[in-house]
C-alpha positions in Angstrom: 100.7 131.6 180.0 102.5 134.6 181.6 100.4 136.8 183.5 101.4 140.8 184.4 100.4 141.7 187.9 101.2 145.5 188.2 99.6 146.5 191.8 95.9 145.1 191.3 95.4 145.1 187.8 96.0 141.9 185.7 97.2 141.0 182.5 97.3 138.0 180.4 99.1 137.2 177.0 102.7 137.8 176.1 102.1 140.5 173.1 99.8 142.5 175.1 102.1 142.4 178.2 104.8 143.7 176.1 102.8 146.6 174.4 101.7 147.8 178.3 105.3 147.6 179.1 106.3 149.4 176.5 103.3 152.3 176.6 104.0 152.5 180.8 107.9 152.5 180.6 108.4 154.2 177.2 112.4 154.7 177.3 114.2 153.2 176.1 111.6 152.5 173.8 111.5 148.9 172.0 109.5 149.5 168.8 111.8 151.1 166.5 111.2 154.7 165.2 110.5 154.2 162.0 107.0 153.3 160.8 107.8 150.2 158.2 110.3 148.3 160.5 107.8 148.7 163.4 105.3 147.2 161.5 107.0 144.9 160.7 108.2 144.0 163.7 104.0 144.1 165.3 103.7 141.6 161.6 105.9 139.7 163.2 104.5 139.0 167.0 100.9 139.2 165.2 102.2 135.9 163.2 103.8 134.1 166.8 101.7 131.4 166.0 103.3 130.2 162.9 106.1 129.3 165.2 104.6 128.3 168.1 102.2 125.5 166.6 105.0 123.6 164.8 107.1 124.0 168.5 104.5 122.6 170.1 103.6 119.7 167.9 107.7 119.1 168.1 107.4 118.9 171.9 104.5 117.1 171.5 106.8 114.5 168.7 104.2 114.9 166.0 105.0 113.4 162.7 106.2 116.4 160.7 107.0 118.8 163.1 110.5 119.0 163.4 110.5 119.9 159.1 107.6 122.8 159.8 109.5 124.3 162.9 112.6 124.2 160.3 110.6 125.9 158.0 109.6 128.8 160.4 113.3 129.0 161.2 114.5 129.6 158.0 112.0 132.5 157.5 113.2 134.0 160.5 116.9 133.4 159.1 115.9 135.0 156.2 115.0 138.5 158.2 118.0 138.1 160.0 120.0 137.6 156.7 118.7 141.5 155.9 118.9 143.3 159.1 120.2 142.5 162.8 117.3 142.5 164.6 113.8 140.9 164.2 113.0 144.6 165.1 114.7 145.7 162.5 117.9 147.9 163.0 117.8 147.8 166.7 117.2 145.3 169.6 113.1 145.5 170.4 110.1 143.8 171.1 109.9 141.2 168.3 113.1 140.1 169.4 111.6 139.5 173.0 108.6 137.9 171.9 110.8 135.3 170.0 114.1 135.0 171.8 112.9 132.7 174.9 111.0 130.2 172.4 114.5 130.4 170.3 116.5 129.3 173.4 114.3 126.8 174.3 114.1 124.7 171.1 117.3 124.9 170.8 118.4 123.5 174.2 115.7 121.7 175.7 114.8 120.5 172.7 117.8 119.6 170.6 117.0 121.9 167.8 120.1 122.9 165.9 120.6 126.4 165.1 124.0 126.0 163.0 122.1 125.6 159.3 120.6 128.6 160.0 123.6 131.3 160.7 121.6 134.5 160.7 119.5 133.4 163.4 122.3 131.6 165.5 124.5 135.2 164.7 121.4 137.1 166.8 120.9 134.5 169.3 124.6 135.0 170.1 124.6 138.6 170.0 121.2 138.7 172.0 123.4 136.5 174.5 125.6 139.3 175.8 122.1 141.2 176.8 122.2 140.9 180.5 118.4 139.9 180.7 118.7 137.2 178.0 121.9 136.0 179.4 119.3 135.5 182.5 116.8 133.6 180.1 119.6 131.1 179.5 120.5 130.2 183.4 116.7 130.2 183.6 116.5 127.6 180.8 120.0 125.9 182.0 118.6 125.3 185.3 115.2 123.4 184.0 
């Protein structure tokens, strides 16, 4: 679990980290400015799990697994089939919340990306961002 230290207060849990990073360093901001595709986006992290349980039961080689992490894929194809970003018209934090799990199925854990093309399209595009192009040596390197 990743934990925010920021001088001596503490914080636990991805989503909320993300949220005090985005209230404490505000620009450039990464919730979009308009109401709907922010929500959406906060629908979005709020529903993490419905990727993460299939992931881990895939890590974990549950019978199953690899057809509901598929499934979770294709919905997220399906956003990305209408707009660029999880976010919605710009890069944000729905993006970040789901990019590193993304990378990680796909290469430490053979998941193919090419049957879904919207979300293999962002994960490329995502790739020229310096910090996720730092994600990737991260994951290379394990």
């Amino acid at each position: 679990m990743p934990v925010l230290e920021d001088d001596a207060f503490v914080l636990p849990e991805s989503a909320v980290i993300n949220e005090y990073l985005e209230e404490r360093y505000p620009e450039p901001p990464l919730w979009p400015a308009d109401a709907a595709e922010r929500a959406f986006g906060r629908l979005l992290v709020f529903r993490f799990d419905q990727l993460s349980k299939p992931y881990y039961a895939l890590r974990r080689e549950q019978e199953g697994a690899r057809e509901r992490l598929d499934a979770e894929l294709a919905k997220l194809n399906a956003v990305l089939d209408a707009q660029p970003y999880l976010s919605g018209r710009e890069y944000g934090l729905a993006d970040i919340a789901y990019v590193p799990w993304i990378v990680r199925a796909r290469d430490r854990m053979d998941v193919e990306l090419r049957s879904f093309g919207a979300l293999d399209g962002w994960l490329e595009r995502l790739s020229e961002r310096p910090a996720i192009a730092a994600e990737l040596d991260v994951v290379a390197a394990l």
